[in-house]
mmCIF file of the N, C-alpha and C atoms, coordinates in Angstrom:
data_MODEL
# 
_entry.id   MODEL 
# 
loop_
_atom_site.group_PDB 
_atom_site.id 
_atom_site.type_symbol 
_atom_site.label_atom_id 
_atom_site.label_alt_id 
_atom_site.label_comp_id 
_atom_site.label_asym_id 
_atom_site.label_entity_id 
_atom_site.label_seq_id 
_atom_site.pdbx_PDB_ins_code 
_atom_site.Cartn_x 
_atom_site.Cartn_y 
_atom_site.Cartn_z 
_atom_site.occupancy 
_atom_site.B_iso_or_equiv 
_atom_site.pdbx_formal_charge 
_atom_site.auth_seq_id 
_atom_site.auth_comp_id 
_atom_site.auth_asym_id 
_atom_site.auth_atom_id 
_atom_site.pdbx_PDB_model_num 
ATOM 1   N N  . UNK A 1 1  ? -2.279  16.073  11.404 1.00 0.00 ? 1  UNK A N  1 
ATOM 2   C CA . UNK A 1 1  ? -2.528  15.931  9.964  1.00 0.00 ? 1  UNK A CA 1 
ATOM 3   C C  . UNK A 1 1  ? -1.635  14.845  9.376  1.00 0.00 ? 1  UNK A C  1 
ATOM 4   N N  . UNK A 1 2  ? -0.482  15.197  9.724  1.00 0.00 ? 2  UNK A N  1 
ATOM 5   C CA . UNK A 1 2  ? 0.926   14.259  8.956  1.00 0.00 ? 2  UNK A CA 1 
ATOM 6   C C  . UNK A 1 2  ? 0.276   12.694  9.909  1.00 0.00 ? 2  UNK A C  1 
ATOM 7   N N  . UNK A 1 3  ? -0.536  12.707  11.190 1.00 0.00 ? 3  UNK A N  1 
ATOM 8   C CA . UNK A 1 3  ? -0.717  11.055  11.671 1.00 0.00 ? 3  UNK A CA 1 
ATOM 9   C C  . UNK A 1 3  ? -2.164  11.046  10.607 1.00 0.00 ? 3  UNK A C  1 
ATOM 10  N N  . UNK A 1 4  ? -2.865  11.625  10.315 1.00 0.00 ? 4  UNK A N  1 
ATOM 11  C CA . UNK A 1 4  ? -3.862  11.129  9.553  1.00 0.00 ? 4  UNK A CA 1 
ATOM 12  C C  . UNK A 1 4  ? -3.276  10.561  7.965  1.00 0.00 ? 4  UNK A C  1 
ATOM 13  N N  . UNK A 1 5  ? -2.326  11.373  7.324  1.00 0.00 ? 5  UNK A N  1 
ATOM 14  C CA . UNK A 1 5  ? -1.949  10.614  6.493  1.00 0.00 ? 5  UNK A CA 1 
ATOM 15  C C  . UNK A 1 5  ? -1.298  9.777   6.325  1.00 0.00 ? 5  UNK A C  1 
ATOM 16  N N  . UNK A 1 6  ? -0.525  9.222   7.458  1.00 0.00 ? 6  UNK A N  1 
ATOM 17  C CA . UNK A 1 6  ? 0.401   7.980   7.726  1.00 0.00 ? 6  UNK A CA 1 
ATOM 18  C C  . UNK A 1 6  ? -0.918  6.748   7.923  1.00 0.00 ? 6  UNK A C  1 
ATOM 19  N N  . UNK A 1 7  ? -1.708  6.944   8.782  1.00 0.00 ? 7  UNK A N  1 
ATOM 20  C CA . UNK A 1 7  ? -3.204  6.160   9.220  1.00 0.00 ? 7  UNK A CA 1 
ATOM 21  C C  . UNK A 1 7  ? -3.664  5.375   7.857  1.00 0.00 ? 7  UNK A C  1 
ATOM 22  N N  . UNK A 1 8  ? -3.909  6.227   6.644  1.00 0.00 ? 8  UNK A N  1 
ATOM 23  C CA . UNK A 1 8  ? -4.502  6.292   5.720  1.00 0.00 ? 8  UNK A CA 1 
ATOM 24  C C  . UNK A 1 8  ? -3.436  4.997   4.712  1.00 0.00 ? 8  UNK A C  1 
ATOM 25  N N  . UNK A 1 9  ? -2.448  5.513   4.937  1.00 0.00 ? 9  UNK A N  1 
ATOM 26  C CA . UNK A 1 9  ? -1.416  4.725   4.233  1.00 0.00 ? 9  UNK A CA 1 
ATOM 27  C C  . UNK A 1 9  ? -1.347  3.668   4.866  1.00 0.00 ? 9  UNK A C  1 
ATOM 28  N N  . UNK A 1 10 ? -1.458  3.113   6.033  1.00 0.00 ? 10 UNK A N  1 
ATOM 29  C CA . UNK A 1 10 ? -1.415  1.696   6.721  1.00 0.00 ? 10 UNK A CA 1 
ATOM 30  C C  . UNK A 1 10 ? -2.479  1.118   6.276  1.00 0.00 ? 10 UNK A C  1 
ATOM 31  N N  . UNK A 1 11 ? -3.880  1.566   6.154  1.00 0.00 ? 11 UNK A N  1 
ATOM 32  C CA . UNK A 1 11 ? -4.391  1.254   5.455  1.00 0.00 ? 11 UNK A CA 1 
ATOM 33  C C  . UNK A 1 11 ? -4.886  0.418   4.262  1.00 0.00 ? 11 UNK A C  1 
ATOM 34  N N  . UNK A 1 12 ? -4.232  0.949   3.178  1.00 0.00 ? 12 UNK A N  1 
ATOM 35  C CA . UNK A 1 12 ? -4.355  0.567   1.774  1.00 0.00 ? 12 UNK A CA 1 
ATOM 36  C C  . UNK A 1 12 ? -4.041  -1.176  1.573  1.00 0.00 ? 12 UNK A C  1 
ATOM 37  N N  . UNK A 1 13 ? -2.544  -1.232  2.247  1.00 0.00 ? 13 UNK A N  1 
ATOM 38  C CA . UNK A 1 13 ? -2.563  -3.066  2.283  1.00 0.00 ? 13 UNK A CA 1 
ATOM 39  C C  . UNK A 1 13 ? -3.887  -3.688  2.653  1.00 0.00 ? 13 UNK A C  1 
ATOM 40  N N  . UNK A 1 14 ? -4.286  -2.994  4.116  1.00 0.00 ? 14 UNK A N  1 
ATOM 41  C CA . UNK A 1 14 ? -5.573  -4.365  4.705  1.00 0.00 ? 14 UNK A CA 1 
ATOM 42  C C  . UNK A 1 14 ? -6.560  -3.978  3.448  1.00 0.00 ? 14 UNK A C  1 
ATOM 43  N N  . UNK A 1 15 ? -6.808  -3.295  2.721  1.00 0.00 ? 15 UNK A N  1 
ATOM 44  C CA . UNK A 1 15 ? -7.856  -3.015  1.366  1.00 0.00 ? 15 UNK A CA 1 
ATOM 45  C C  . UNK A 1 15 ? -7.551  -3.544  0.397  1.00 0.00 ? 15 UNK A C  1 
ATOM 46  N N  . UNK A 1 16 ? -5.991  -3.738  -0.396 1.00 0.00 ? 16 UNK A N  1 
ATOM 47  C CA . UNK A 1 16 ? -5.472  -4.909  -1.170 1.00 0.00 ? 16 UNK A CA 1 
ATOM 48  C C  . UNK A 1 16 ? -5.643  -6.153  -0.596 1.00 0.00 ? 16 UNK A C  1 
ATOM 49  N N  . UNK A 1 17 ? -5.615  -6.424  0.569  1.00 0.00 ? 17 UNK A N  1 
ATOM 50  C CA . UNK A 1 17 ? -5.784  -7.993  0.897  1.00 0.00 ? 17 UNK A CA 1 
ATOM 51  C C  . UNK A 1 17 ? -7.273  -8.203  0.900  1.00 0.00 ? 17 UNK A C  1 
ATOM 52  N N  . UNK A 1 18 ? -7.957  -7.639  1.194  1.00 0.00 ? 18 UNK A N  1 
ATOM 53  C CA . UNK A 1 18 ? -9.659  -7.867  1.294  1.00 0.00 ? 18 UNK A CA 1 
ATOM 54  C C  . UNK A 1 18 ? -10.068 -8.292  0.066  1.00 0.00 ? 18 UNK A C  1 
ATOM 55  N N  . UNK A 1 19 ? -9.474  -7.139  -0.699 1.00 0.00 ? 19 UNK A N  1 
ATOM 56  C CA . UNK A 1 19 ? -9.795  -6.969  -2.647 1.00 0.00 ? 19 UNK A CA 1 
ATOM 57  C C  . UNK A 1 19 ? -9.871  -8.379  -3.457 1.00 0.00 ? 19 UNK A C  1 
ATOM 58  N N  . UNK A 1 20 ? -7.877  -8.591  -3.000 1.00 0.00 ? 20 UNK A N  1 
ATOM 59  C CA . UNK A 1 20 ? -7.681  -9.742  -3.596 1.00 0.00 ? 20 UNK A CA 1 
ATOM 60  C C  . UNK A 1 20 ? -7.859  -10.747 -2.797 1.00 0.00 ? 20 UNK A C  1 
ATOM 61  N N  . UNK A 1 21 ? -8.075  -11.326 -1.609 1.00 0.00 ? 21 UNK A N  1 
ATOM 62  C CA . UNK A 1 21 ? -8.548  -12.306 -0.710 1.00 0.00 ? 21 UNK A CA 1 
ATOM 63  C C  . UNK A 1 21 ? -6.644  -12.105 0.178  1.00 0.00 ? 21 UNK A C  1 
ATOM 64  N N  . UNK A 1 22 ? -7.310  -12.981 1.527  1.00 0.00 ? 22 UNK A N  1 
ATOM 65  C CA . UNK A 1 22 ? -5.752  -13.185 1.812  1.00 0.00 ? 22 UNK A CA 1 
ATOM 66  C C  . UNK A 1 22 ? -4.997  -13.600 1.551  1.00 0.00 ? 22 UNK A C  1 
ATOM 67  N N  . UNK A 1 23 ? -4.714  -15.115 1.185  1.00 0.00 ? 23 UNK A N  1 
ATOM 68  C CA . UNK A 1 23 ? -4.138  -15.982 0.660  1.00 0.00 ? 23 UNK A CA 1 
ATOM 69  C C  . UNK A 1 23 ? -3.537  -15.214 -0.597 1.00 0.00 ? 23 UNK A C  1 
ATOM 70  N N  . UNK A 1 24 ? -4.169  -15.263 -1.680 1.00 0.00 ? 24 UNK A N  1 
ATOM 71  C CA . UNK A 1 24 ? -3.707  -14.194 -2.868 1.00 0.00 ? 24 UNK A CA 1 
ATOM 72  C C  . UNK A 1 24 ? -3.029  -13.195 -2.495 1.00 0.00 ? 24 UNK A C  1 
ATOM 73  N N  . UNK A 1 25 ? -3.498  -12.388 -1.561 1.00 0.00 ? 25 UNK A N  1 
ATOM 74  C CA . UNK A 1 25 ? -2.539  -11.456 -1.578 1.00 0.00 ? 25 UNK A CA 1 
ATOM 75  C C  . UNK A 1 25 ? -1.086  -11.413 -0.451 1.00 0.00 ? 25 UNK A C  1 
ATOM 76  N N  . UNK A 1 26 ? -1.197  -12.551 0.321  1.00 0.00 ? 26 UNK A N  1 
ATOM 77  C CA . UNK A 1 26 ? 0.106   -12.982 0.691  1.00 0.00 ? 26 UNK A CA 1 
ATOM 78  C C  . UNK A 1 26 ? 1.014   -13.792 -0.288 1.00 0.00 ? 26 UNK A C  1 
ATOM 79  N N  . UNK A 1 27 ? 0.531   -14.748 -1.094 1.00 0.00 ? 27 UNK A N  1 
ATOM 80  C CA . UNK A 1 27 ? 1.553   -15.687 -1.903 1.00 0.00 ? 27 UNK A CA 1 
ATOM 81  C C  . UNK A 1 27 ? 1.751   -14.228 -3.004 1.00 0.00 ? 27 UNK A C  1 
ATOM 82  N N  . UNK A 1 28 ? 1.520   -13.399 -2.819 1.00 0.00 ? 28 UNK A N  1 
ATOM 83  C CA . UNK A 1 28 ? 1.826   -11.981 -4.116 1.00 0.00 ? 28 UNK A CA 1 
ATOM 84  C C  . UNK A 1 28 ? 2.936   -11.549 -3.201 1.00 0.00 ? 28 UNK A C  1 
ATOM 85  N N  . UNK A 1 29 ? 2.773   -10.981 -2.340 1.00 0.00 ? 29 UNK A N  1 
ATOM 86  C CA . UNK A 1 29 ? 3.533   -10.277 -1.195 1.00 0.00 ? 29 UNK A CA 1 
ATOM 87  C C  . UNK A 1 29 ? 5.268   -11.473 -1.364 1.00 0.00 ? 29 UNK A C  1 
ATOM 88  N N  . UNK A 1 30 ? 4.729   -12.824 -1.365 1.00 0.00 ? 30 UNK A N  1 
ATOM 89  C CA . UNK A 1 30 ? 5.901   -13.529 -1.195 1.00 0.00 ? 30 UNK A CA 1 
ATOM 90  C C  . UNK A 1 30 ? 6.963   -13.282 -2.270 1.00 0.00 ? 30 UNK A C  1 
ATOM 91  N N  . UNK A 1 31 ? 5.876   -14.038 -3.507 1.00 0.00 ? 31 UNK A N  1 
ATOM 92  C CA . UNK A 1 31 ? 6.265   -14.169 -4.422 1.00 0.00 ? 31 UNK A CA 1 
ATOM 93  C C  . UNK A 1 31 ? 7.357   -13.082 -5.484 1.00 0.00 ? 31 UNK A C  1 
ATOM 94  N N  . UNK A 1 32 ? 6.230   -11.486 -5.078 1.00 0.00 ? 32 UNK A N  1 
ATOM 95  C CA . UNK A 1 32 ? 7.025   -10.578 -5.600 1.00 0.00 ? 32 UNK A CA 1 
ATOM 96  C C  . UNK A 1 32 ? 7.182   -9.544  -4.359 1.00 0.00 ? 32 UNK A C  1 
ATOM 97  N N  . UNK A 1 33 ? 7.730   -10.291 -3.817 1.00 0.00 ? 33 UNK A N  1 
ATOM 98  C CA . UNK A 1 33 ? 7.924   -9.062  -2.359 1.00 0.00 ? 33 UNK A CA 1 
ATOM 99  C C  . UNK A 1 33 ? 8.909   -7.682  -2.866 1.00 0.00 ? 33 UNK A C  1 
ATOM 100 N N  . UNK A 1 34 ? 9.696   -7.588  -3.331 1.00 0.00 ? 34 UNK A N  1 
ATOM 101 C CA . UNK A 1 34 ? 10.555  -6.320  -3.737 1.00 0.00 ? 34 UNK A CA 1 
ATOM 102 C C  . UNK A 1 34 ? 9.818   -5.870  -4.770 1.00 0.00 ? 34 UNK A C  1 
ATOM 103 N N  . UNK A 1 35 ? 9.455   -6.403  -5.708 1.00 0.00 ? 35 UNK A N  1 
ATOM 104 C CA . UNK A 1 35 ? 8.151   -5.247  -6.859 1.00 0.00 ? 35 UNK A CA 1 
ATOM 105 C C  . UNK A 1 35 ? 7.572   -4.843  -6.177 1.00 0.00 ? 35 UNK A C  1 
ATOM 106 N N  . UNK A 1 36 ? 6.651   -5.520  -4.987 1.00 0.00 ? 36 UNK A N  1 
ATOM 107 C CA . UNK A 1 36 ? 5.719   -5.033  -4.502 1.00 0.00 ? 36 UNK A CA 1 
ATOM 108 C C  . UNK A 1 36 ? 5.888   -3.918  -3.485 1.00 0.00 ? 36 UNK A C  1 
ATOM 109 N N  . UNK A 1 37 ? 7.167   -4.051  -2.845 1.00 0.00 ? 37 UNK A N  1 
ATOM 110 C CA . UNK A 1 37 ? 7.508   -2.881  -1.777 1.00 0.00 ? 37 UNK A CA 1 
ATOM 111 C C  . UNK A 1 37 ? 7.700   -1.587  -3.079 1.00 0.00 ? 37 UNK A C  1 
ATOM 112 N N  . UNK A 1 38 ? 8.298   -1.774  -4.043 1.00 0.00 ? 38 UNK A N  1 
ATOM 113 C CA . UNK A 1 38 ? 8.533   -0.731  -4.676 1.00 0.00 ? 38 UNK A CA 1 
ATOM 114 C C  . UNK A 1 38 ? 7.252   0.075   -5.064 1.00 0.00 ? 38 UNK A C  1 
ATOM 115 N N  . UNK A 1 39 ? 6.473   -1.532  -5.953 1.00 0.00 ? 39 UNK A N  1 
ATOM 116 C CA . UNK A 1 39 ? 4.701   -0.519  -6.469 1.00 0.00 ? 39 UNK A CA 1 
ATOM 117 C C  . UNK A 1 39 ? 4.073   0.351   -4.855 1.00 0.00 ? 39 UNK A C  1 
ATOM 118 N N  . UNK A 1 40 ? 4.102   -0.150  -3.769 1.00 0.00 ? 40 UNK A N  1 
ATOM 119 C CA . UNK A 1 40 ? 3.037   0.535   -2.595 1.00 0.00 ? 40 UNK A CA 1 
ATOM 120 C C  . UNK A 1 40 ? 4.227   1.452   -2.531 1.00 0.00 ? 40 UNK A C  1 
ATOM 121 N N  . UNK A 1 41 ? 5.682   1.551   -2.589 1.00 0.00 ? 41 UNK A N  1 
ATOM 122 C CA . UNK A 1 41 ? 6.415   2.584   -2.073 1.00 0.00 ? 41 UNK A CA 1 
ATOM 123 C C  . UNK A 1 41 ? 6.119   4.629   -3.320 1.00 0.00 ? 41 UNK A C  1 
ATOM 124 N N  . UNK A 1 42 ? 6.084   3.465   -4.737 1.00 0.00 ? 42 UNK A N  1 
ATOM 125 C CA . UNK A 1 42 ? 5.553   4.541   -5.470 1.00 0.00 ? 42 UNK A CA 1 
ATOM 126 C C  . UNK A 1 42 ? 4.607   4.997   -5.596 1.00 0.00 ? 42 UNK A C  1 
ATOM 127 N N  . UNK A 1 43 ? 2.941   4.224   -4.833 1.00 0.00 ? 43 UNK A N  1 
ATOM 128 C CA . UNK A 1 43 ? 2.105   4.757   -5.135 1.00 0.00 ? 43 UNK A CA 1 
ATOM 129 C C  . UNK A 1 43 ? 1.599   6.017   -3.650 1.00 0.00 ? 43 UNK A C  1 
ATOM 130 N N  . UNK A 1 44 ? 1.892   5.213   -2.557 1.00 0.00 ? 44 UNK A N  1 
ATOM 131 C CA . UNK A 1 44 ? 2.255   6.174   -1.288 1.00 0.00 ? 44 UNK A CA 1 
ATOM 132 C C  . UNK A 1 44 ? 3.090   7.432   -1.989 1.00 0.00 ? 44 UNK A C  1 
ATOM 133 N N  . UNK A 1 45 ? 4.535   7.439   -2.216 1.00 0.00 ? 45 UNK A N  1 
ATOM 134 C CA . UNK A 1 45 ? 4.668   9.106   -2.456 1.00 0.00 ? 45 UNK A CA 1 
ATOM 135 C C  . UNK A 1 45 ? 3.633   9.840   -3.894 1.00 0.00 ? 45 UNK A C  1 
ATOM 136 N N  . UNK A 1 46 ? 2.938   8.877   -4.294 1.00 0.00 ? 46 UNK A N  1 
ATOM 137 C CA . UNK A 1 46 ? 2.663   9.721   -5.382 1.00 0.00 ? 46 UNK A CA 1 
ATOM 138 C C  . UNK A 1 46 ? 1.167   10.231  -4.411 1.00 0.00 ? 46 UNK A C  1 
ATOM 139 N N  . UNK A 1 47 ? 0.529   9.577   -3.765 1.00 0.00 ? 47 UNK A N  1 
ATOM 140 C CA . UNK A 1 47 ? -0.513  9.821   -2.789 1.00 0.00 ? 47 UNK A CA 1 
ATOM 141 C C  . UNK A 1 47 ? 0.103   11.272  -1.826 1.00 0.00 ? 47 UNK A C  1 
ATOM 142 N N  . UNK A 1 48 ? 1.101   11.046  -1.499 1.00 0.00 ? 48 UNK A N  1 
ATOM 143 C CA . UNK A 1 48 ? 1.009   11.717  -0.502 1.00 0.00 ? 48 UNK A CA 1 
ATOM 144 C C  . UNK A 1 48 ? 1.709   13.237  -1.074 1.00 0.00 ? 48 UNK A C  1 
ATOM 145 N N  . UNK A 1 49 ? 1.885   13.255  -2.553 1.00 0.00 ? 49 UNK A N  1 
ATOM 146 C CA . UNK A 1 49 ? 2.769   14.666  -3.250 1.00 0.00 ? 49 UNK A CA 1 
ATOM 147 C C  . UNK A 1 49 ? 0.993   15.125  -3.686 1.00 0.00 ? 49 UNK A C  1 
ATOM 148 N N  . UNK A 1 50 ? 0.436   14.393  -3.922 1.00 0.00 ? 50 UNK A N  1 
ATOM 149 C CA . UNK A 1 50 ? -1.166  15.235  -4.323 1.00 0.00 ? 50 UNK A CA 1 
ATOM 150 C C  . UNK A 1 50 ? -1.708  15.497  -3.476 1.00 0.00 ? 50 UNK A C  1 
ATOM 151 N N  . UNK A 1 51 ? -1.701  15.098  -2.050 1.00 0.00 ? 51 UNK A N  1 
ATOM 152 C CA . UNK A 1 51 ? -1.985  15.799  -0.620 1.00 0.00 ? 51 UNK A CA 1 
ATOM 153 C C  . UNK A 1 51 ? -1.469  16.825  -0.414 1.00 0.00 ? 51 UNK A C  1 
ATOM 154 N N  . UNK A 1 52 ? -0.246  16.887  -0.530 1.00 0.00 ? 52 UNK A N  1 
ATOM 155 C CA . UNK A 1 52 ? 0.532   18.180  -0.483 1.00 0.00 ? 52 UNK A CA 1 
ATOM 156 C C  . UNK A 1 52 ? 0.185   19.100  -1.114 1.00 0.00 ? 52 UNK A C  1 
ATOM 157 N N  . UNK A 1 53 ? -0.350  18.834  -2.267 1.00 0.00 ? 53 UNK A N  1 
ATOM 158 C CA . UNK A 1 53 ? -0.564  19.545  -3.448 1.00 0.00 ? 53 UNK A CA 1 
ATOM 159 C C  . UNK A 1 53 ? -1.861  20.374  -2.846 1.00 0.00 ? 53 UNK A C  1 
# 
């Protein structure tokens, strides 16, 4: 269960990069690399406390 929701979470980047194209969503990744670890870091636990839930 706990590897299906880790799976799920690897995920979500290759679906932001598709979304926003690659390019876009690497010069984002560069550009704001620490916002951005923080936004996927907050939206993963908030994903994974309503799983729990």
């Amino acid at each position: 269960m706990l590897l299906l929701k880790l799976g799920s979470i690897a995920i979500v980047p290759v679906i932001y990069s598709v979304v926003l194209g690659e390019d876009a969503f690497f010069d984002r990744m560069r550009v704001q690399g620490e916002l951005s670890k923080m936004l996927f870091l907050t939206f993963y636990v908030t994903v994974l406390f309503f799983h729990i839930l």
